[in-house]
Each structure stands twice: as C-alpha cells, then as structure tokens.
SEDOVEX-143768 format. One record per residue (C-alpha): residue number from 1; y, x, z; residue in three letters. Coordinates in Angstrom, 2 decimals. Example, Ala and Ser with C-alpha at 12.3 -4.5 7.8 and 13.67 -1.06 7.14 Angstrom:
// SEDOVEX-143768
<nukol 1 <-4.50 12.30 7.80> Ala>
<nukol 2 <-1.06 13.67 7.14> Ser>
This chain:
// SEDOVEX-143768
<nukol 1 <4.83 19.37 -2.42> Unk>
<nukol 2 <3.56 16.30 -4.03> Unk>
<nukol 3 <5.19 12.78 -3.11> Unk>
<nukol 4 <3.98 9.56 -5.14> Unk>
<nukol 5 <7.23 7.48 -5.73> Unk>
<nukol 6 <6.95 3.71 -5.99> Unk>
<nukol 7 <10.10 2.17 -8.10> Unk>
<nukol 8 <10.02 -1.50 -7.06> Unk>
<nukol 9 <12.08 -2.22 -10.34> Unk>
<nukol 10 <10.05 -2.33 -13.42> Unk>
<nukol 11 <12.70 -3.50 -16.00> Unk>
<nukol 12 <13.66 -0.87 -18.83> Unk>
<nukol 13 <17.25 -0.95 -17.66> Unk>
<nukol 14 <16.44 -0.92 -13.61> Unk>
<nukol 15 <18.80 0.20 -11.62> Unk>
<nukol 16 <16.47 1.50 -9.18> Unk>
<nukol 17 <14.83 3.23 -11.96> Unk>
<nukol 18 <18.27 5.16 -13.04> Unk>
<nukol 19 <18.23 5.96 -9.04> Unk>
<nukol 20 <14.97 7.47 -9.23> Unk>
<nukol 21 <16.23 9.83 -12.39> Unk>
<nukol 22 <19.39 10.87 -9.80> Unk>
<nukol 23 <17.13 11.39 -7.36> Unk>
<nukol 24 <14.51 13.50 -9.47> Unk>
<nukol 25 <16.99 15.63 -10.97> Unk>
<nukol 26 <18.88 16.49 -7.25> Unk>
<nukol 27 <15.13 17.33 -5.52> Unk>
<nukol 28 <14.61 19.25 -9.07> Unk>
<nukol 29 <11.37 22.05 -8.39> Unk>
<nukol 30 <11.11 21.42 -5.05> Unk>
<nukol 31 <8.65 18.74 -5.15> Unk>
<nukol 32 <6.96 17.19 -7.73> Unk>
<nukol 33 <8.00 13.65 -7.74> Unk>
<nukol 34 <5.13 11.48 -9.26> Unk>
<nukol 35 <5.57 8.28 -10.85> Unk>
<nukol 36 <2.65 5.92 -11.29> Unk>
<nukol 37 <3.23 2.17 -13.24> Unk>
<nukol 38 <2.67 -0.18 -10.94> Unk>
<nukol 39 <3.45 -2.56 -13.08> Unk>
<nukol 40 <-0.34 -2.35 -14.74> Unk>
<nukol 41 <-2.13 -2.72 -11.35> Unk>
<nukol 42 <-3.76 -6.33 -11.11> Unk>
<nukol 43 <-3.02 -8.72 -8.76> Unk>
<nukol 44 <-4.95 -7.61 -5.95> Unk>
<nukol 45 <-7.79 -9.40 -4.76> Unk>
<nukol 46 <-11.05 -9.45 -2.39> Unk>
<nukol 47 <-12.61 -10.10 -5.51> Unk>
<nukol 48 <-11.80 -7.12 -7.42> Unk>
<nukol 49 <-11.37 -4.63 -3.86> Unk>
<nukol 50 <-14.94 -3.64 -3.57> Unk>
<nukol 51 <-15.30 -2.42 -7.28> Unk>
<nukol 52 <-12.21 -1.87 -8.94> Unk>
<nukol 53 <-10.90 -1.22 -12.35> Unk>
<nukol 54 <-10.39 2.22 -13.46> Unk>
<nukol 55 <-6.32 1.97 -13.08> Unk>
<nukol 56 <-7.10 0.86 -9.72> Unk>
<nukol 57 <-9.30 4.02 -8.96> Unk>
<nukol 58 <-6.86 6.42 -10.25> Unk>
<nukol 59 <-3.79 4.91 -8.21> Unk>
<nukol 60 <-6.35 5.32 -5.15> Unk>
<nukol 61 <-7.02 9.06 -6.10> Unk>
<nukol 62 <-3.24 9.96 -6.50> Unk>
<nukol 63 <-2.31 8.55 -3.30> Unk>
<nukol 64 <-5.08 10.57 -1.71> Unk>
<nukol 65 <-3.60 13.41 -3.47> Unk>
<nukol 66 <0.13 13.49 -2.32> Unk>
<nukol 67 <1.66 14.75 0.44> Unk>
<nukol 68 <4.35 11.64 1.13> Unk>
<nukol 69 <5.21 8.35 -0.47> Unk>
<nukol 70 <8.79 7.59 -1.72> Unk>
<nukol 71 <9.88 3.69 -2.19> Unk>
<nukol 72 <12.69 3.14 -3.98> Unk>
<nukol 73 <13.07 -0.59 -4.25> Unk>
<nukol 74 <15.32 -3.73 -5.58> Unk>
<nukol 75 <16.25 -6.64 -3.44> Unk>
<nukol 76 <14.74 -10.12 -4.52> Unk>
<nukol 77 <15.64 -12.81 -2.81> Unk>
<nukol 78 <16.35 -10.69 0.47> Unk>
<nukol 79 <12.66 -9.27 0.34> Unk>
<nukol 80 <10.74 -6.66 -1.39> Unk>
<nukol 81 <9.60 -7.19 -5.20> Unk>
<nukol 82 <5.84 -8.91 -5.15> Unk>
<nukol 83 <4.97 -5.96 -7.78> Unk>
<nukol 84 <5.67 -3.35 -4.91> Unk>
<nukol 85 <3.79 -5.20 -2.55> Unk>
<nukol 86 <0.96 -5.57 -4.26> Unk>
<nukol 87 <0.64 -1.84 -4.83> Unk>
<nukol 88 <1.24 -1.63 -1.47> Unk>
<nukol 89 <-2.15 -3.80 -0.82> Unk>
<nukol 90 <-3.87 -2.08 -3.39> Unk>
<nukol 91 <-3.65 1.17 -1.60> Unk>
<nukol 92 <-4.74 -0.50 2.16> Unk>
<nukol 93 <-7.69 -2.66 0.68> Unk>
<nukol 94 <-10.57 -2.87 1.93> Unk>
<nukol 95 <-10.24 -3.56 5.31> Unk>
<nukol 96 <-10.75 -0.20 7.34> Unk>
<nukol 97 <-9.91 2.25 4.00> Unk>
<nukol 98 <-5.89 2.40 4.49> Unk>
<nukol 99 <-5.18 5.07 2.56> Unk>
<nukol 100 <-1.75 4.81 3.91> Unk>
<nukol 101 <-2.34 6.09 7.07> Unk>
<nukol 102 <-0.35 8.57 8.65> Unk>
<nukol 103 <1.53 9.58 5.35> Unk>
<nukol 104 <4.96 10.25 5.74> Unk>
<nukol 105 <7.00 7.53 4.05> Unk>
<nukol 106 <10.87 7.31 2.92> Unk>
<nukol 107 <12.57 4.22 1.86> Unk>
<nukol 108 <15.73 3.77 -0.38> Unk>
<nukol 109 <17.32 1.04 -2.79> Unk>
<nukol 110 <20.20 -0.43 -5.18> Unk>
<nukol 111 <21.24 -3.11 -5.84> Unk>
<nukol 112 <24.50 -4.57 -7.71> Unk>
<nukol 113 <25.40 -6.35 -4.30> Unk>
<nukol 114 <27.75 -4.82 -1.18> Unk>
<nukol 115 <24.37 -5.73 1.28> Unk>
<nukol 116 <22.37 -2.66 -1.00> Unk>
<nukol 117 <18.93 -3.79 -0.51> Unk>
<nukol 118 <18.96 -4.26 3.08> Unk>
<nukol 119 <17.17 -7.31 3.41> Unk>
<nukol 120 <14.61 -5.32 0.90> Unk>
<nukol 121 <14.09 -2.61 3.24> Unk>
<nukol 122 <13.97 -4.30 6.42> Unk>
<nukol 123 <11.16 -6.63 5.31> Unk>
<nukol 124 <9.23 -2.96 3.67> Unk>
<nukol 125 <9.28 -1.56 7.12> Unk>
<nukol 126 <7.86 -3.96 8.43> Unk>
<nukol 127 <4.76 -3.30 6.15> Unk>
<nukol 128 <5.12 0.01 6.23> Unk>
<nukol 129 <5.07 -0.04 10.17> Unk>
<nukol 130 <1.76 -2.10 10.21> Unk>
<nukol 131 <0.10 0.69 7.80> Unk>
<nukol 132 <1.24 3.33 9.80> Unk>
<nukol 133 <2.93 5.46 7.26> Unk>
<nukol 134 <5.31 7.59 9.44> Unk>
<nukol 135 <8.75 6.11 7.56> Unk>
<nukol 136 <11.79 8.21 8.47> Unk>
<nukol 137 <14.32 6.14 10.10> Unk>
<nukol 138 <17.77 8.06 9.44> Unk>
<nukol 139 <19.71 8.72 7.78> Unk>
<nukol 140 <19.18 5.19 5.64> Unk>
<nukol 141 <20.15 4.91 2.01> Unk>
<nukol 142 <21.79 1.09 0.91> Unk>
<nukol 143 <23.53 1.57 -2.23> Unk>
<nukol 144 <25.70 -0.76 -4.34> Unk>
<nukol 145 <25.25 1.03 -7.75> Unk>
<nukol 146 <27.47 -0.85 -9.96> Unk>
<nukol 147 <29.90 1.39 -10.46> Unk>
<nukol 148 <27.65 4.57 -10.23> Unk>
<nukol 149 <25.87 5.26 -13.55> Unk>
<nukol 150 <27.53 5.57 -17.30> Unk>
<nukol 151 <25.98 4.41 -20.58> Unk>
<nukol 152 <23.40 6.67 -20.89> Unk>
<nukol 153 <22.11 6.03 -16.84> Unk>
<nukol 154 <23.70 9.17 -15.49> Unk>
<nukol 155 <24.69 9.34 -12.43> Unk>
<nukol 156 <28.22 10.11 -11.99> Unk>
<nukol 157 <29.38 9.13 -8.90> Unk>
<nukol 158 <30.01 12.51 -6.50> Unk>
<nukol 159 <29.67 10.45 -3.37> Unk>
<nukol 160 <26.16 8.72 -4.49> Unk>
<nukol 161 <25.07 12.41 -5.07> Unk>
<nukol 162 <25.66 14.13 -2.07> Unk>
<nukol 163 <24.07 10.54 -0.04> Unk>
<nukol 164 <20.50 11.57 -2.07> Unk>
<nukol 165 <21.35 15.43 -1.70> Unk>
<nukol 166 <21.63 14.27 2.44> Unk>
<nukol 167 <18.48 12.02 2.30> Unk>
<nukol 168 <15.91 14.40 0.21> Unk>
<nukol 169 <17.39 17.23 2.89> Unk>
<nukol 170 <16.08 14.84 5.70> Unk>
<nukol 171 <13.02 13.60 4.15> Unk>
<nukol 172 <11.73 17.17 3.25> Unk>
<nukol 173 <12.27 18.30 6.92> Unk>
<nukol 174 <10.37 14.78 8.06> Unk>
<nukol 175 <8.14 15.88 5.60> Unk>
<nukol 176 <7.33 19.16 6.68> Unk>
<nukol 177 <7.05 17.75 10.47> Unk>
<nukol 178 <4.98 15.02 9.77> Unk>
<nukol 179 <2.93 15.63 7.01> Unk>
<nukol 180 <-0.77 16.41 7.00> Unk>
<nukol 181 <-0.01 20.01 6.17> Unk>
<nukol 182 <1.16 20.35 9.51> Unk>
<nukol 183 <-1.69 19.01 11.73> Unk>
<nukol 184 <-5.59 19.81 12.09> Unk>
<nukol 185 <-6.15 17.06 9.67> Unk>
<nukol 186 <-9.82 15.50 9.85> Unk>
<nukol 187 <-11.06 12.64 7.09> Unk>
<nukol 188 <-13.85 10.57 7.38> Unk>
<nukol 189 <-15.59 9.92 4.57> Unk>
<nukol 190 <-17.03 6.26 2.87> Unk>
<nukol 191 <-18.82 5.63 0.01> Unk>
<nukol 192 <-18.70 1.69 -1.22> Unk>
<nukol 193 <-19.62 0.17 -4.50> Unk>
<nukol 194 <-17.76 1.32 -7.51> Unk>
<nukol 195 <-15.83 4.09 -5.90> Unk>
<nukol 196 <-16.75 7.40 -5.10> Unk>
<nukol 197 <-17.22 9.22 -1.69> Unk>
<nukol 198 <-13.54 9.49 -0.34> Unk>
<nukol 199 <-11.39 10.04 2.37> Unk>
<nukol 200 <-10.98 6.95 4.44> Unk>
<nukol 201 <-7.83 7.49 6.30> Unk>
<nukol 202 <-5.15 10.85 7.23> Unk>
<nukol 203 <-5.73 11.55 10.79> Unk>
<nukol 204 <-3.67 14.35 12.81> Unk>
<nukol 205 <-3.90 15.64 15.75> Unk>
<nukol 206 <-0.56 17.01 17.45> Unk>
C-alpha cells in the first residue's frame, strides 16, 4: 500500500514533521508512507499548468501512483498553510485533470495550541470535499503536541501513540473500502502539452 503524505509544516524543527516520524514508525511495513517536498513546487499558475517543470511532473506521477493521500498539517492563522494548498492545486490543475479524484484522503495535525489545528482542518475539508477525495470523517486527530516529543523528536507520550495506532487502524480499513483497489476502476486518458499520456481522473464503480 502506497499513500503520498503531505506535511503542511516545512520548518526543520516542525512539529507536524516530528508527527509524521510517530506516525511512520507506528504504521511501520504496512504501507509505505511517501514523502514528497512540497516546499520546491512553484507557485502554481495557469501559466506554468499546461507545461510544467520537471518537479511538477514527478509530483503528478507519484500521486497517480499511490493508493491514498495523508495530510498532516499546521494551523496558520486558523487555516491551512498556503504551501499545502498550493500542492493541493498543483495536483487538480488543469481544469478537468483532478488527479485527486476519488482517492481516499485522511487528515491530521499539531499544533502547540489546546484548539489542535481545528480551524486547519475544517478549512482542508472543505477543499478536499470539492476535489472529491473520499476523506475519512472519524475518528478525527487534533493534537496539542507540546508536551509530546523529547529532545531528539521522539515521541513519548503513550496516549498520543495509541490516538495514531487508533487512526492508521481506521484509515487502513477506509482505505481498503474505498480505495481504487477495491472497485472496477476505469481511467480516461489525456495527452496535453508537456506532459505525457496519463490518467485523467480515479473513477469506481460500486
């Protein structure tokens, strides 16, 4: 099982990023949990969406790739970090080529606040609804992480751990209902300028 994870932090000491190690080492060989920098994507633009740089191409073919997409994001400002979103775009862009579609989606966050990304999350699936990626609802995942990591970014809060151990559980089981694995999946093709012939969006029929 492949899922692409998007951390919405990008800072060497993220918190969201020491979240994402937690959360790697609990799933451990069950999936492969792929990071991609989203931090080199350009800003996105009609300019560029047509014929995109190489980086850009790549991040298309992984998301083709994967089997689910895993955000795990900060709160700025009671919204979503503009570096997420914008990988976000990238991978809907151009209009009618939502690569999104139909991919089963999981959201999670921390934050250094009591509210744990709420605000974050709320405005994400609202984005994530629009792109119809299939986002499990429950159980949701708002985490105050303060207190939960040592020096070296460990986890080492026991609560904290068994919250992930009960999420990946859920999300694997959404996972396995939801994905494309488990449908007649058909995928139209499209060839435009700059990119090669590739699927256009995951369809399944139940």
């Amino acid at each position: 099982m492949k899922i692409l994870t998007l951390i919405g932090g990008i800072g060497q000491n993220s918190l969201n990023r020491k979240l994402f190690s937690a959360v790697k080492e609990i799933v451990g060989p069950e999936a492969d949990l792929i990071e991609f920098d989203i931090s080199q994507l350009p800003f996105f633009s009609q300019d560029l969406e047509s014929d995109p740089p190489d980086y850009v191409t790549s991040y298309k073919d992984l998301i083709r790739e994967v089997d689910a997409v895993w955000f795990i994001t900060p709160e700025y400002n009671r919204s979503l970090p503009g570096v997420l979103k914008n990988a976000i775009d990238w991978g809907s862009r151009p209009y009618g080529q939502n690569l999104w579609e139909n991919l089963p989606g999981a959201v999670m966050g921390a934050s250094v606040g009591n509210i744990g990304t709420f605000g974050a999350q709320h405005h994400l699936r609202q984005i994530l609804s629009y792109l119809n990626i299939i986002t499990m609802n429950q159980p949701e995942f708002y985490f105050n992480g303060s207190q939960a990591f040592n020096d070296e970014g460990k986890l080492i809060d026991d609560k904290t751990h068994h919250l992930i151990l009960n999420f990946w559980t859920a999300f694997r089981e959404w996972i396995g209902k939801h994905g494309v694995n488990a449908h007649q999946v058909e995928q139209p093709l499209f060839q435009s300028k700059g990119l090669e012939v590739s699927p256009q969006t995951r369809s399944t029929s139940h």
